[in-house]
C-alpha positions as CSV (number, residue, x, y, z in Angstrom):
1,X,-8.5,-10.4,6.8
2,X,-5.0,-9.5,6.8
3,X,-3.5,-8.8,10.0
4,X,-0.1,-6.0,10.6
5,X,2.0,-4.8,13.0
6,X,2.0,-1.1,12.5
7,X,2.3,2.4,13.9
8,X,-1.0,3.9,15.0
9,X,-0.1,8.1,16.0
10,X,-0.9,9.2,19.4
11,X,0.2,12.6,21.2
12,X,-0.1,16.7,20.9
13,X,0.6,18.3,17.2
14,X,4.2,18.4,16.7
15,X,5.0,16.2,19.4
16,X,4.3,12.8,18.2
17,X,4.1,9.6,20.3
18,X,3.1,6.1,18.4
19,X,2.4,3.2,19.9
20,X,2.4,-0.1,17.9
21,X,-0.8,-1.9,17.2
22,X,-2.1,-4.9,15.4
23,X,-5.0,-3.9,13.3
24,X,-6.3,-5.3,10.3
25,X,-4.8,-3.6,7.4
26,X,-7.9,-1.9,6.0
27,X,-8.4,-0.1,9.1
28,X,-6.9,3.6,9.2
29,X,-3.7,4.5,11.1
30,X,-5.4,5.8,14.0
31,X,-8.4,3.8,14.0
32,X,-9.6,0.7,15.5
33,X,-6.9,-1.7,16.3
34,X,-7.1,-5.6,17.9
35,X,-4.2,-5.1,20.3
36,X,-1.5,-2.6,21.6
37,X,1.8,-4.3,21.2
38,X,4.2,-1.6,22.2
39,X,5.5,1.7,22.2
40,X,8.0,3.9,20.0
41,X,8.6,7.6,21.8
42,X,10.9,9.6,19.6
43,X,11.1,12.5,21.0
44,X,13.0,11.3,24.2
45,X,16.7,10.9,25.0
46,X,17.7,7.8,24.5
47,X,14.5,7.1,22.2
48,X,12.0,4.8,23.8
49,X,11.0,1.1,22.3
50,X,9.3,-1.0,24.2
51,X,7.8,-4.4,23.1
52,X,5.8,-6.9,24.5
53,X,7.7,-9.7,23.0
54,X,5.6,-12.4,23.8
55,X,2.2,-11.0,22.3
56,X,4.7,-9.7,19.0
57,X,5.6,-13.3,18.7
58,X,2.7,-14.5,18.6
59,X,1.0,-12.3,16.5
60,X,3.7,-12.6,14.0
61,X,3.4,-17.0,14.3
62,X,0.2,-16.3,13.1
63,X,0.7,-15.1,10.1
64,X,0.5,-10.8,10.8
65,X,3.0,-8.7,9.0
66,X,5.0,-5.9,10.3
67,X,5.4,-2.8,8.8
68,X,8.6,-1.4,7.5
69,X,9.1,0.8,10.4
70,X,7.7,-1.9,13.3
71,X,9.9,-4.5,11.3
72,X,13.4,-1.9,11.9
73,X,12.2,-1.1,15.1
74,X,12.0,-4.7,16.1
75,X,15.8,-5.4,14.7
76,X,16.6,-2.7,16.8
77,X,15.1,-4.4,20.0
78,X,16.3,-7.9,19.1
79,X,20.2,-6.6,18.4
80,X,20.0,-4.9,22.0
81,X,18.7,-8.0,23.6
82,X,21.1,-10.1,22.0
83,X,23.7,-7.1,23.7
84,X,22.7,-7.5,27.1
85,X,22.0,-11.2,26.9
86,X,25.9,-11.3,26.2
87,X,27.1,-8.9,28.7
C-alpha cells in the first residue's frame, strides 16, 4: 500500500476549500482518507495553511509521500517557521 500526503477538495462550487489528507494513493481525491493532516484555504486574505507538524512528520518518517502541491505548501510553512523562529 502506498501511503501520500495529498489534497482531498472540500467546500461550495467555485469556492474551493482542501484540506490535506493521508490516504492511500489508489483511493480517489475526495474519498476515504486515513488521517486529516491540515488545511489549505485559498480563497482568504492572507491564504490559510495550517499543519499539524507533528502527525506530517510522522507520516512522512514512515515512508508516505507528499504530493507536489502538499510538498510546496509545506516549504512554504517550514520557511515561515524558520522566519518567526528567528525574529
Amino acid at each position: 500500500m502506498s501511503v501520500k500526503l495529498r489534497l482531498s477538495r472540500v467546500g461550495a462550487k467555485k469556492n474551493p476549500f482542501y484540506r490535506v489528507v493521508v490516504t492511500n494513493s489508489r483511493s480517489p481525491r475526495d474519498g476515504r482518507f486515513i488521517e486529516h493532516v491540515g488545511v489549505y484555504d485559498p480563497n482568504r486574505d492572507p491564504v490559510e495553511i495550517r499543519f499539524d507538524m507533528d502527525r506530517v512528520k510522522h507520516w512522512l518518517s514512515v515512508g508516505a509521500t507528499p504530493s507536489e502541491t502538499v510538498s510546496e505548501l509545506l516549504r512554504v510553512v517550514e520557511t515561515a517557521q524558520a522566519a518567526d523562529a528567528k525574529a
